[in-house]
Phi, psi and omega in degrees: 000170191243133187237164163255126192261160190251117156235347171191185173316117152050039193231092188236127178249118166288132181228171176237111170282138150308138177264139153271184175303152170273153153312190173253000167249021182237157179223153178273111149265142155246136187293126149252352167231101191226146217249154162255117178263179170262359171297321178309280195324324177319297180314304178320314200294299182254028172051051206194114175257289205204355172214148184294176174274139050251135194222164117291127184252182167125104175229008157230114183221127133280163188200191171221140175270119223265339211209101169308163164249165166336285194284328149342303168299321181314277237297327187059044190218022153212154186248188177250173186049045163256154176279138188223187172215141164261122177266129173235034172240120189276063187299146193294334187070026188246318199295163177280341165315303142323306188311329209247014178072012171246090202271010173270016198209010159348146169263351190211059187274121165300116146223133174302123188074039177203309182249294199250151189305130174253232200251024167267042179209158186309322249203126143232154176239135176223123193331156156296346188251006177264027193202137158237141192296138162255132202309141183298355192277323199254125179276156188278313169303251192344288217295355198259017200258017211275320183326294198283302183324310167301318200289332180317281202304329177298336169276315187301317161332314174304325217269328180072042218280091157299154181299117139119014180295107181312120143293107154256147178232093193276134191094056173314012173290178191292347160310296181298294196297353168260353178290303193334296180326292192289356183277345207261309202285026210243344195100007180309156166271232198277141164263144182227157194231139171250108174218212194231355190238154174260334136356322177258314181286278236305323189258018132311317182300330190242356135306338193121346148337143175250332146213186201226136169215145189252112180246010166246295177296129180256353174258032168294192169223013177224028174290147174208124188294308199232097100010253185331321178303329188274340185269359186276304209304313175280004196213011153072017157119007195249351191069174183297159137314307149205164213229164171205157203239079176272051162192155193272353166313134195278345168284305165305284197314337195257337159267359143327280176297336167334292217253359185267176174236211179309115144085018190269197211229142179200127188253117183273121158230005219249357164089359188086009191088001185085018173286112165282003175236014195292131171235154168237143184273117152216158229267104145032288202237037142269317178317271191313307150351272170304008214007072168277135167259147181236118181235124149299158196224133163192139200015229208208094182245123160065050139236027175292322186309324190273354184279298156324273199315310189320299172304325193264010190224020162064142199164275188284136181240123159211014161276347178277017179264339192277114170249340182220134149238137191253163159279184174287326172318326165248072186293321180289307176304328194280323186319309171263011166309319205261001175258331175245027162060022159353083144081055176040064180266157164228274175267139187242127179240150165257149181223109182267000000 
């Protein structure tokens, strides 16, 4: 089969790869849509995902299963040519993490394109209990957003949202703009969106937001000099409810904590940028002051399913996020499509 391979800083080589044998708790897909995270770009950058190289990266992807493993075949309950989406960090089910229903924090996790070859090749093997059908409704490009979407809504959960809650959502990249959607169908009152491009606020304005700030380009028209002044302006002096942070900048986040207000709720998701020394400063005892809650959010255990209905029931619009698709051949060009900000991308796919 033919792959894009990760072979060093900043080198993806197409190669024609051997398929091995399947395990017996695996089925063989060919990929048809896979999504570029920013996790990929990390990898790229340091030509390396969680093993050294050579890798296939790619871990939001659809497919059709071309070929069972044994025990697939015992179980009869997935087929061959059925559409699918691969969730793909596998957990061993062994660890007391697992044990305890916390399979995002596995001591011994299969995840595809980051320890094992993922989906940037014609071909991927994926556990069998680790995949899911796709509604015939859900196109394989939308189905490849089902990855980031469950890690979204598991962050969006955290947020804890009651009818009529002021929301922010900092970070309009296609994360936020899919927190945004569901925060709206969630019962939220009014959402205000934060970024840094007007590019990003604008198809925010018509995902649903209500209002929008530009904390950089000052000739925006959505500029806001004090933030915090403008969300107190809009929330009537009370600040958000809950905030949720979808970028790893260290500034969005500590205006996160800013803008929320008394008894609100407020969720880091953006990982720090994949910076393992990043730190944010908050300030103690305004936090105690507001009995604020602070949460961390990471990847998505047992929200694929809802992540799928959200998409298949229009919840979520994620075909206006796809701006760029590549062949496999140009794997490297959509990577760095979305790592040096090429022609305003938002969601970037590959089509092997």
């Amino acid at each position: 089969m033919k792959a894009a391979v990760l072979t060093g800083v900043k080198k993806i080589e197409l190669q024609e790869k051997d398929l091995k044998p399947l395990r017996s708790n695996e089925v063989l897909v060919k990929v048809k849509a896979v999504g570029v995270c920013g996790s990929d770009i990390a990898y790229y950058q340091r030509g390396q995902a969680d093993i050294p190289p050579p890798i296939i990266l790619g871990h939001e992807f659809t497919g059709e299963i071309v070929e069972l493993g044994p025990i697939a075949k015992d179980l009869g309950i997935v087929k061959e040519g059925e559409r699918i989406v691969a969730e793909p960090v596998q957990a061993c089910g062994v660890c007391q993490p697992c044990k305890n229903a916390s399979t995002n924090l596995c001591a011994k996790p299969t995840v595809l394109g980051v320890n094992v070859d993922g989906g940037f090749a014609e071909y991927c093997k994926v556990q069998y209990n680790y995949i899911h059908p796709l509604p015939r409704n859900v196109s394989y490009e939308e189905g490849a957003f089902t990855e980031p979407l469950a890690c979204a809504l598991y962050g969006v959960g955290k947020m804890r949202i009651q009818p009529g809650d002021f929301c922010v959502v900092v970070g309009p990249g296609p994360i936020g703009l899919m927190m945004l959607q569901y925060i709206k169908a969630s019962g939220s009152g009014k959402v205000a969106l934060i970024g840094t491009r007007d590019y990003r606020l604008k198809l925010g304005g018509k995902l649903g937001a209500d209002y929008l700030i530009n904390t950089r380009e000052r000739g925006s028209k959505y500029f806001a000099e004090n933030p915090v002044e403008r969300i107190k302006e809009w929330s009537d002096g009370a600040g958000a409810d809950a905030v949720i942070v979808a970028t790893g900048n260290i500034e969005a986040n500590e205006l996160g904590i800013s803008v929320a207000g008394a008894k609100s709720r407020v969720v880091f998701f953006g990982g720090a940028g994949y910076g393992p020394e990043e730190q944010a400063r908050i300030n103690l005892w305004q936090g105690t002051l507001r009995d604020m809650e602070i949460h961390y959010s990471w990847l998505s255990p047992y929200t694929f399913p809802k992540a799928i209905k959200a998409i298949s029931q229009g919840l979520v619009k994620v075909k206006p996020l796809i701006t760029h698709t590549f062949n496999l051949n140009k794997t490297a060009e959509a990577i760095e499509t979305v790592e040096q900000r090429k022609g305003n991308p938002l969601k970037v796919q590959v089509k092997p």
